[in-house]
C-alpha positions in Angstrom: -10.7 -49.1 22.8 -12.8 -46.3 23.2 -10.5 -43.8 22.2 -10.2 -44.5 19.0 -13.8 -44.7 18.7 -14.2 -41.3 20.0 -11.1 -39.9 18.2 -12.9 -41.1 14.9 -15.7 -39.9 15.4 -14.2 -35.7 16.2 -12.5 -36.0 13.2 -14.9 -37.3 11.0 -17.7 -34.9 12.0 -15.3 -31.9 11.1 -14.7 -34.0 7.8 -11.1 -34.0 8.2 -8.7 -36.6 7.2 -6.0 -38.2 10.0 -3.3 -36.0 7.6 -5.7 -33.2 8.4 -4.9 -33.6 12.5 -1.2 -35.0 12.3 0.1 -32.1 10.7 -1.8 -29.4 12.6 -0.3 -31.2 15.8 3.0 -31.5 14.0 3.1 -35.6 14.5 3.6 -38.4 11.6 0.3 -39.5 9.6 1.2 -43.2 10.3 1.6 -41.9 14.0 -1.9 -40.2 14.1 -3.2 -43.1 12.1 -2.0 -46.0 14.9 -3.1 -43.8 18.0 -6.7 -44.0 16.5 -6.2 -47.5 15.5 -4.9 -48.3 19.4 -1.7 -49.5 18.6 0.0 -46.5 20.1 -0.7 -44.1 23.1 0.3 -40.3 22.6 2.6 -39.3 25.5 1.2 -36.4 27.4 2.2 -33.8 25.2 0.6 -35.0 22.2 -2.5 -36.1 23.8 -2.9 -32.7 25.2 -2.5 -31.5 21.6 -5.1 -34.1 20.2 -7.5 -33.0 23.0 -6.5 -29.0 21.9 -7.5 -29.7 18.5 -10.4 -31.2 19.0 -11.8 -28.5 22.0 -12.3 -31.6 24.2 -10.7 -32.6 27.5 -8.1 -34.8 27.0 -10.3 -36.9 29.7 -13.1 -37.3 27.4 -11.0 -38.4 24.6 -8.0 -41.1 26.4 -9.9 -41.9 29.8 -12.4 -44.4 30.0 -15.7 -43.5 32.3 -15.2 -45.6 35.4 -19.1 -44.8 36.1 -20.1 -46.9 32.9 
């Protein structure tokens, strides 16, 4: 999945931990941790707050590019 790719990668280059983003969105660790691991997708809500976090559209981060 290449959201979990891309969600790694945002929070490692701000050289935050997954605790780091779950609490600033207000969402469980283990939650965080199994939405970057693929085993969950956020609802709208809290994909819309990953993406607010990050200052990326929440395109970028949970839509794959249908031109690749």
């Amino acid at each position: 999945m290449k959201e979990r790719k891309k969600l790694i990668k945002l929070r490692t280059s701000m050289g935050l931990k997954q605790k780091d983003v779950a609490e600033s969105i207000n969402i469980t660790t283990s939650y965080y941790g199994m939405i970057e691991q693929g085993k969950r997708m956020p609802n709208l809500s809290i994909a819309l707050s990953i993406a607010k976090f990050f200052n990326t559209p929440v395109e970028e981060i949970f839509f794959e590019d249908r031109n690749n």
